[in-house]
LOLO-260468 format. One line per 8 residues: number of its first residue (from 1); their letters; for each residue x, y, z of C-alpha. Coordinates in nm, 2 decimals. Example, Ala and Ser with C-alpha at 12.3 -4.5 7.8 and 13.67 -1.06 7.14 Angstrom:
% residues 2
1	AS	1.23,-0.45,0.78 ~ 1.37,-0.11,0.71
***
This chain:
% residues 422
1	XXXXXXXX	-2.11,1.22,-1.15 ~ -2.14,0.95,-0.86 ~ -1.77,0.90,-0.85 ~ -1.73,1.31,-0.73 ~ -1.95,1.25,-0.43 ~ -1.85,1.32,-0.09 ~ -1.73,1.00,0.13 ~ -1.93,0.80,0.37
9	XXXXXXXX	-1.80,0.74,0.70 ~ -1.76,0.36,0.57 ~ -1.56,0.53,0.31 ~ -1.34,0.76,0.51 ~ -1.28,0.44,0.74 ~ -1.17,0.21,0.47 ~ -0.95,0.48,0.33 ~ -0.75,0.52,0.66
17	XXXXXXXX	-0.67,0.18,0.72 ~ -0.57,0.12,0.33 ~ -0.39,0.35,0.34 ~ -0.22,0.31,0.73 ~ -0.19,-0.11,0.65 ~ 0.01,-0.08,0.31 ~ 0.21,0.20,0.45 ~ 0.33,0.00,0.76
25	XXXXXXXX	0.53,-0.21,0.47 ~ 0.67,0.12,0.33 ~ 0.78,0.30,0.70 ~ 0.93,-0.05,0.76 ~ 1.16,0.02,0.43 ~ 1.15,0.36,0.37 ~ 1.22,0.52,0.72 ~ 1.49,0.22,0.73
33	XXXXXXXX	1.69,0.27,0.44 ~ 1.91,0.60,0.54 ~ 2.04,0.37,0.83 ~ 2.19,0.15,0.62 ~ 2.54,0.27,0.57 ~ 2.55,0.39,1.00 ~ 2.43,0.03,1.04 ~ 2.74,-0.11,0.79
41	XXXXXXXX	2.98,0.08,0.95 ~ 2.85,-0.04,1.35 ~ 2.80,-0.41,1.32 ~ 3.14,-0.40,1.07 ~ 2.98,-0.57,0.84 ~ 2.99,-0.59,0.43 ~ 2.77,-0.42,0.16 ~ 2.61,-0.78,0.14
49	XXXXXXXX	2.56,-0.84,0.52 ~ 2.36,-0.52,0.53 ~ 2.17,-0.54,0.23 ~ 2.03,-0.87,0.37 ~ 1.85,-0.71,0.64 ~ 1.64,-0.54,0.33 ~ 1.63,-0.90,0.16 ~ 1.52,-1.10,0.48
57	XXXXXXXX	1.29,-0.85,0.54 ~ 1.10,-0.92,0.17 ~ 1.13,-1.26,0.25 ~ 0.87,-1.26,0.54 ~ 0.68,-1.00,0.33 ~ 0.63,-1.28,0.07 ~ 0.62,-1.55,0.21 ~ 0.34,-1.54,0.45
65	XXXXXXXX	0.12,-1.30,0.22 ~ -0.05,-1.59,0.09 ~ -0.12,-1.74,0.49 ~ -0.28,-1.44,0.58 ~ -0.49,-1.39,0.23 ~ -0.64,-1.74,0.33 ~ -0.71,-1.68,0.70 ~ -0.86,-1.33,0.67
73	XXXXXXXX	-1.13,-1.51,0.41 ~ -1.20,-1.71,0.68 ~ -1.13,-1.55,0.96 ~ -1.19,-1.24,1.17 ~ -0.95,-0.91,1.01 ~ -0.97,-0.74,1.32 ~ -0.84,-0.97,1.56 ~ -0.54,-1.06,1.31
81	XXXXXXXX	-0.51,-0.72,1.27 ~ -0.49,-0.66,1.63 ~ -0.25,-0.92,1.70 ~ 0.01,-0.84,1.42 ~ 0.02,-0.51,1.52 ~ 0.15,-0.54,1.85 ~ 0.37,-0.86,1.73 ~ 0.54,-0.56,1.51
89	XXXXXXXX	0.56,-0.29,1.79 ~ 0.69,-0.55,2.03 ~ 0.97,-0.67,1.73 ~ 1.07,-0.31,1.63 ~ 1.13,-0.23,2.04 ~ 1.34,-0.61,2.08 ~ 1.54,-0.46,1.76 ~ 1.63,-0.17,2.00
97	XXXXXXXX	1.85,-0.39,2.21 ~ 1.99,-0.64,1.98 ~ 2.43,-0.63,1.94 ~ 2.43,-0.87,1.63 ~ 2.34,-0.85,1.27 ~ 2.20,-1.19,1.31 ~ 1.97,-1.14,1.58 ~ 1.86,-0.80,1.30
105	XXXXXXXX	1.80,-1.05,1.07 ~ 1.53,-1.26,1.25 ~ 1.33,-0.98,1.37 ~ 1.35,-0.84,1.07 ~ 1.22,-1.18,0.90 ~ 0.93,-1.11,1.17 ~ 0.81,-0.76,1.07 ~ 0.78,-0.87,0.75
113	XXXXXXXX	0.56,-1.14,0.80 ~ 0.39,-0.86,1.05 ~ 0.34,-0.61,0.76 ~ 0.24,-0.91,0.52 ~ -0.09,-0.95,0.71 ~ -0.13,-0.54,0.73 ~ -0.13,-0.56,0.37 ~ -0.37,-0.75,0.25
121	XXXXXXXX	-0.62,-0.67,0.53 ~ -0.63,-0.32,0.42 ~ -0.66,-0.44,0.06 ~ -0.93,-0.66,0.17 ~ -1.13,-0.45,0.37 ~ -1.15,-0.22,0.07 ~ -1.25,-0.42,-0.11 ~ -1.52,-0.61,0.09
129	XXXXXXXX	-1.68,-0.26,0.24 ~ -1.64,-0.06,-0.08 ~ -1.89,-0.01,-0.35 ~ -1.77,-0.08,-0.69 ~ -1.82,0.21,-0.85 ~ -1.63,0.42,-0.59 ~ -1.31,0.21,-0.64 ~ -1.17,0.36,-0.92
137	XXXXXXXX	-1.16,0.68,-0.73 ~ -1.07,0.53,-0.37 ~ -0.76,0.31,-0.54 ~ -0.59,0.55,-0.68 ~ -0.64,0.80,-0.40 ~ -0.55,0.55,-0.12 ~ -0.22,0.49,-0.32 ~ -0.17,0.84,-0.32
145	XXXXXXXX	-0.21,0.84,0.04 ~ 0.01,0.58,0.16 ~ 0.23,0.75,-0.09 ~ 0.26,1.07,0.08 ~ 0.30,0.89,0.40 ~ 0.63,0.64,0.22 ~ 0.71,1.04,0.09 ~ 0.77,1.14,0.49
153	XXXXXXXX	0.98,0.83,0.63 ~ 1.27,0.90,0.48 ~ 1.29,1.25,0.56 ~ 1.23,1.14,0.92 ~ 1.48,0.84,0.89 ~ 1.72,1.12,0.77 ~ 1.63,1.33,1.04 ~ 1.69,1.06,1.33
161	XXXXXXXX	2.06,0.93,1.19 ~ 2.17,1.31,1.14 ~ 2.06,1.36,1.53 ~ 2.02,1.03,1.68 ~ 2.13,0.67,1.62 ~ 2.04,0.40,1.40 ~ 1.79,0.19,1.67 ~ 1.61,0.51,1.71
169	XXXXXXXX	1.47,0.48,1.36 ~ 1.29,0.14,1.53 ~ 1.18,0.28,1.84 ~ 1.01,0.50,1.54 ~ 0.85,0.18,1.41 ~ 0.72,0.06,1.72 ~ 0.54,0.40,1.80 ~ 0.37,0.36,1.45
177	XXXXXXXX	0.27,0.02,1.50 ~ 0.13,0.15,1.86 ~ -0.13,0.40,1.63 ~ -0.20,0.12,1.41 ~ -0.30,-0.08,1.72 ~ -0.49,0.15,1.84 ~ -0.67,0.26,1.56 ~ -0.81,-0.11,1.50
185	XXXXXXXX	-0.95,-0.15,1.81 ~ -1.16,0.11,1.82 ~ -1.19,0.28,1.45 ~ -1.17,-0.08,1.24 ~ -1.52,-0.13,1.05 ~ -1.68,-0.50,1.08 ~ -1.65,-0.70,0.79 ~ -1.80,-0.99,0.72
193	XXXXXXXX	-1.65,-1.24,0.84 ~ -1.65,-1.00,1.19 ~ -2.05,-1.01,1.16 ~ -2.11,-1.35,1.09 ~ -1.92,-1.49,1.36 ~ -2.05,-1.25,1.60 ~ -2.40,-1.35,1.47 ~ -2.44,-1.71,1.43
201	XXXXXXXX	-2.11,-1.92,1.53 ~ -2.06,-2.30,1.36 ~ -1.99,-2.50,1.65 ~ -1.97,-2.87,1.44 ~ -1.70,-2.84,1.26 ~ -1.40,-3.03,1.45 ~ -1.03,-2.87,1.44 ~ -0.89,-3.14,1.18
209	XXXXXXXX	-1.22,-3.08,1.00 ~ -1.21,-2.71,0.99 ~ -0.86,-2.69,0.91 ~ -0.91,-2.96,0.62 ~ -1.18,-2.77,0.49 ~ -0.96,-2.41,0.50 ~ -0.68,-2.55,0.29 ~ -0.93,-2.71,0.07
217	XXXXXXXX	-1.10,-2.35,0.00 ~ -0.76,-2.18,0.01 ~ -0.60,-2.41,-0.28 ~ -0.91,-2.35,-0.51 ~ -0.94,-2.00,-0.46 ~ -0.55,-1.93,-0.53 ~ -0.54,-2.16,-0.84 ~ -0.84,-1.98,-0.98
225	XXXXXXXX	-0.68,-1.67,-0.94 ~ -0.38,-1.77,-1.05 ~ -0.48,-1.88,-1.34 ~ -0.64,-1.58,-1.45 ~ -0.28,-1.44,-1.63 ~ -0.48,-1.08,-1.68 ~ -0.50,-1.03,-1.35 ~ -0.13,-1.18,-1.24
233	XXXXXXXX	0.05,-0.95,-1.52 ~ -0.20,-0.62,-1.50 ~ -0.12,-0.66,-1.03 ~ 0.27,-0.74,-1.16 ~ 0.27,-0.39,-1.37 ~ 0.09,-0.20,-1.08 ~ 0.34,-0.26,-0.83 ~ 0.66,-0.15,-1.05
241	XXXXXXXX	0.64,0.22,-0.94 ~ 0.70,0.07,-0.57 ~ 0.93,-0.16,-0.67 ~ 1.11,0.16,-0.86 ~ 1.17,0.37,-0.51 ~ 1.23,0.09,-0.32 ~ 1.53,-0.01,-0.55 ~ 1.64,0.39,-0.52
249	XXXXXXXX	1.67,0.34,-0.16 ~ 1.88,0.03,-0.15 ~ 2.17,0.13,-0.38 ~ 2.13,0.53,-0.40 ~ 2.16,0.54,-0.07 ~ 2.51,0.40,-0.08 ~ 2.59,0.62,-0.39 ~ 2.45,0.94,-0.23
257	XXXXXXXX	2.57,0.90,0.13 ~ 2.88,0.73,0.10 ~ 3.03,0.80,-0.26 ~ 2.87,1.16,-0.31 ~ 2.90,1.28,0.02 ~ 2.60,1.38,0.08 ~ 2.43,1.38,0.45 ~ 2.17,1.13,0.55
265	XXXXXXXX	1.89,1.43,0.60 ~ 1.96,1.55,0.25 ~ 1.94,1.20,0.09 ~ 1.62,1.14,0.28 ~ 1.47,1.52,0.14 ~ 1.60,1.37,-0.19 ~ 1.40,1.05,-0.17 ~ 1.09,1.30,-0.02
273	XXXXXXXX	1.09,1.51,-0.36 ~ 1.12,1.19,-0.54 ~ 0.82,1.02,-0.42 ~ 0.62,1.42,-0.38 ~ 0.65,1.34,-0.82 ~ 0.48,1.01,-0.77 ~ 0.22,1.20,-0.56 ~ 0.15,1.43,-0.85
281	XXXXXXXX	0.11,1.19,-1.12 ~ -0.17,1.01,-0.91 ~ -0.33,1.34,-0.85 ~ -0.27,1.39,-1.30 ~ -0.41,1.07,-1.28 ~ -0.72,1.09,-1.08 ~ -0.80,1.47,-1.28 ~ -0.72,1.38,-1.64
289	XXXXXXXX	-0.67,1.04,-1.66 ~ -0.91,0.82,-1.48 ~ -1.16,0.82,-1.76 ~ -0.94,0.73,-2.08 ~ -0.84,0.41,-2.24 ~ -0.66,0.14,-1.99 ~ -0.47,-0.03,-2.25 ~ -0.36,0.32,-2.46
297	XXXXXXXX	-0.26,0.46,-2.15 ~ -0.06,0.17,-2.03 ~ 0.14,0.13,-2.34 ~ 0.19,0.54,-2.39 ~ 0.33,0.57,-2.01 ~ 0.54,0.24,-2.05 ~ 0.71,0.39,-2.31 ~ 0.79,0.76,-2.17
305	XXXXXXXX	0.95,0.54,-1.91 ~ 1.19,0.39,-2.11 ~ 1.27,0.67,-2.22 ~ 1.32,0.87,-1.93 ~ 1.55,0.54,-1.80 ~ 1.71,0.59,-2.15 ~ 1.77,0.99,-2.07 ~ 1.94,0.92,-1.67
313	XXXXXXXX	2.22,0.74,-1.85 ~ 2.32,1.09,-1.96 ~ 2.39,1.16,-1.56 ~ 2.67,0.88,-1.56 ~ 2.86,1.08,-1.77 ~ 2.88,1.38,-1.50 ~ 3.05,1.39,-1.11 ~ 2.94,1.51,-0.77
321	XXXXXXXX	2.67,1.82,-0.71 ~ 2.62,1.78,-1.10 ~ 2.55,1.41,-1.13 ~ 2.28,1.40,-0.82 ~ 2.12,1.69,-1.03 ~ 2.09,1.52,-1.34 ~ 2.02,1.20,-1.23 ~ 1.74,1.30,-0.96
329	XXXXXXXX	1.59,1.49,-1.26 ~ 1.55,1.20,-1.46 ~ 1.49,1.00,-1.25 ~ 1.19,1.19,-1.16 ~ 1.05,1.15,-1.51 ~ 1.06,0.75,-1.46 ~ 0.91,0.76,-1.14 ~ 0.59,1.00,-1.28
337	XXXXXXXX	0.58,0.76,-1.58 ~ 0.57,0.48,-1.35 ~ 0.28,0.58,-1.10 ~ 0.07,0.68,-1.38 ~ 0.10,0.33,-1.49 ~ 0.07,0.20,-1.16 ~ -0.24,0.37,-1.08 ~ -0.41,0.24,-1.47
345	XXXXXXXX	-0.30,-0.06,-1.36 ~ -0.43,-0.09,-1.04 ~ -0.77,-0.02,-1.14 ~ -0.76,-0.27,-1.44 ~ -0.69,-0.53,-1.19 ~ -0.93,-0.50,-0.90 ~ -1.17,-0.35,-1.09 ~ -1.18,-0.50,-1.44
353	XXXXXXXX	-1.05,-0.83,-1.40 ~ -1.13,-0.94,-1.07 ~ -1.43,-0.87,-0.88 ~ -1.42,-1.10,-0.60 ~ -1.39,-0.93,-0.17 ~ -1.21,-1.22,-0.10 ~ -0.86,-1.18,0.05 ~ -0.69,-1.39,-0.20
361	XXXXXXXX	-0.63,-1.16,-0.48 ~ -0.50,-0.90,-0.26 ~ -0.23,-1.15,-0.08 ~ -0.14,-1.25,-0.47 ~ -0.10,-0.86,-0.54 ~ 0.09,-0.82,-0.23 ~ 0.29,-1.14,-0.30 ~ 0.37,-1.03,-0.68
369	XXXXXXXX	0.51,-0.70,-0.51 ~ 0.77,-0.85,-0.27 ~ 0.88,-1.14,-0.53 ~ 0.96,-0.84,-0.71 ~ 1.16,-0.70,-0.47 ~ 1.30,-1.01,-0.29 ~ 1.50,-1.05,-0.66 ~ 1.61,-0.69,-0.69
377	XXXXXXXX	1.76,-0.72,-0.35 ~ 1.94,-1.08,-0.40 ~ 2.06,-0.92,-0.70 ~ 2.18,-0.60,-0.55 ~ 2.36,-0.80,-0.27 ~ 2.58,-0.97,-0.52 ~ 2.69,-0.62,-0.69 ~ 2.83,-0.31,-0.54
385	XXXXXXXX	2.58,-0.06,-0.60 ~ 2.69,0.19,-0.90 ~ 2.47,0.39,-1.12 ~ 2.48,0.19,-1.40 ~ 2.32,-0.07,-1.26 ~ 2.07,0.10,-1.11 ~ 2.01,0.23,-1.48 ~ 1.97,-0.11,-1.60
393	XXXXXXXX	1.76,-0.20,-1.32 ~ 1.54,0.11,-1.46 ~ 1.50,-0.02,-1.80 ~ 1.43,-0.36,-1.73 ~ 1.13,-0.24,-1.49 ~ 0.98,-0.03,-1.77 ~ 1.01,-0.28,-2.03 ~ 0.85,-0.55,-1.82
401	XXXXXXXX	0.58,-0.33,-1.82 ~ 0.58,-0.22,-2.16 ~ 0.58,-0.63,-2.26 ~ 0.27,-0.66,-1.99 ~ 0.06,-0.43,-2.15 ~ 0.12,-0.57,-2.47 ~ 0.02,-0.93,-2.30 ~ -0.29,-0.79,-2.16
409	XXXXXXXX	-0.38,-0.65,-2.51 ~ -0.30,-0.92,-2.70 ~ -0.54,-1.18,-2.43 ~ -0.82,-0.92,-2.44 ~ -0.86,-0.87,-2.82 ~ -0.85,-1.27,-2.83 ~ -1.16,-1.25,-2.60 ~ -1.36,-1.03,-2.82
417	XXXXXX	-1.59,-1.22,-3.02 ~ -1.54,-1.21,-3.41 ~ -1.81,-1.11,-3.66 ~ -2.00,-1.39,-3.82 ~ -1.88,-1.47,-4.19 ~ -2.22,-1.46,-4.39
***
């Protein structure tokens, strides 16, 4: 089969910086969240205080992923690339210094927005460079990749706050944003958009003109997407299995550390075997699964993670060494559920339903994803964390997906075209 061919070096390329761009969004959060309660207790400040820093963050996330969508269809990725980058290193290295929780909250606003254009570059690029019967191979195996690399920063963010202090885990950051700097400018494959200019340059076009024309082509291209509700609810169910771990680290981390006792290093080895089960059920996923039924497989997973959200309730009932047992167990199943029905969804929407290279459907998939968790995190600021609502939390995300698939089936059968009546 074509799809079990060895990669190009176009290939290789375009899997390294997917896979190094989504997962400067993940080390941002992930290496971050065993901090938390050393951070609560240093700046004295409440559950809700804290949890904003996580919030804040999401908001930047989201709210520029739709800027940088439009300007890397129209402008060069490398340079934007180049220039976040550094904006990020040079953010996480001011967060080194900074006394006030404030002050955390602004340059956390700003590595957001940093990791925003990251995103959908690497999305983009993939998409633009990679031929389109090679995605549904190089998807899933990207996500499995930046994965593995979310599956090491909270082992290392455990690491640093068991030996070290909290601005350490930054000084972390900015190192990783170095590599990604670095990396672009001499690794990053031309695009496009990189050729063209390079090529043959439009020197008419005025400022006012030019920037009339880009929010022009900006507001047509995202309505048309938008409007395509296939695409919107098939990007929304893909990005619950991220969603799903990012929501463990917010509030487990207070149940684990703080209520539990346990140690920031063995939370973070906790969250590491945790997302090692998402790793396996891409690999299930890319060995059994890649070739069966989208819809069937949606619907089947949706609904073994209901259940296995269903099943953790029975670790409320238990205490201490027995509880973070039971309820890592279970919480296992939902997260393998989950990725398996991230990974059919993923597919379904870049591959299925939209076949555009543009950047706009990747800023609307990254956008979809930090909604998500912008809510999840307003909603856990108001709350103190407990397991039941992190339970509920579970559900919900599983049923959302279960009423998305059923969405997506119900729009495609309508599309079929009925036999003639003779």
């Amino acid at each position: 089969m074509e799809n079990n061919q060895g990669f190009s070096l176009l290939e290789k390329k375009s899997i390294y910086f997917l896979i190094i761009t989504v997962s400067m969004y993940f080390f941002a959060l992930d290496l971050y969240a065993p901090s938390l309660p050393q951070i609560k207790t240093l700046f004295q400040a409440p559950f809700h205080k804290v949890q904003l820093t996580i919030t804040v963050f999401a908001i930047g996330f989201c709210t520029c992923q739709l800027l940088f969508g439009a300007l890397i269809s129209h402008y060069d990725k490398r340079k934007i690339l180049l220039a976040t980058s550094a904006v990020f290193s040079l953010t996480s290295l001011a967060i080194v210094s900074t006394h006030s929780i404030d002050t955390l909250y602004l340059y956390r606003f700003i590595q957001g927005a940093c990791c925003a254009a990251m995103y959908v570059i690497g999305f983009a690029t993939a998409r633009e460079l990679v031929a389109e019967n090679r995605l549904s191979t190089i998807m899933p195996l990207s996500s499995l990749g930046f994965t593995l690399m979310s599956a090491l920063s909270p082992i290392v963010g455990g690491l640093i706050i068991q030996f070290g202090q909290w601005h350490q885990v930054f000084s972390s950051m900015a190192f990783i944003g170095f590599i990604l700097l670095v990396s672009t400018y001499f690794l990053f494959p031309k695009t496009v958009k990189q050729t063209v200019n390079q090529v043959n340059e439009e020197p008419a076009k005025t400022s006012l003109v030019a920037l009339n024309s880009f929010i022009r082509a900006s507001y047509t291209n995202y309505k048309t997407m938008l409007s395509n509700s296939v695409f919107t609810i098939s990007s929304f169910i893909s990005i619950s299995a991220v969603v799903a771990m990012v929501i463990f680290y917010q509030i487990a981390s207070f149940l684990f550390i703080e209520e539990a006792q346990v140690s920031s290093l063995n939370f973070g080895i906790i969250c590491f075997l945790l997302i090692l089960v998402s790793v396996l059920a891409r690999l299930y996923y890319l060995r059994y699964l890649r070739e069966t039924n989208v819809i069937q497989g949606l619907l089947k997973w949706s609904l073994l993670s209901i259940l296995a959200a269903l099943i953790s309730y029975l670790s409320s009932l238990t205490q201490g060494i027995n509880f973070i047992l039971l309820f890592s167990l279970s919480y296992s199943g939902f997260i393998f559920a989950l990725s398996v029905v991230h990974c059919y969804a993923l597919v379904y929407a870049f591959m299925k339903v939209d076949k555009s290279k543009t950047g706009y459907s990747a800023a609307i998939y990254g956008t979809l994803t930090s909604s998500y968790i912008v809510i999840g995190s307003v909603i856990a600021s108001e709350y103190e964390p407990s397991v039941n609502y992190l339970i509920v939390l579970m559900i919900a995300m599983a049923c959302i997906c279960l009423t998305g698939t059923t969405y997506i089936y119900y729009k495609t059968n309508m599309k079929k075209p009925r036999t003639a009546l003779n």
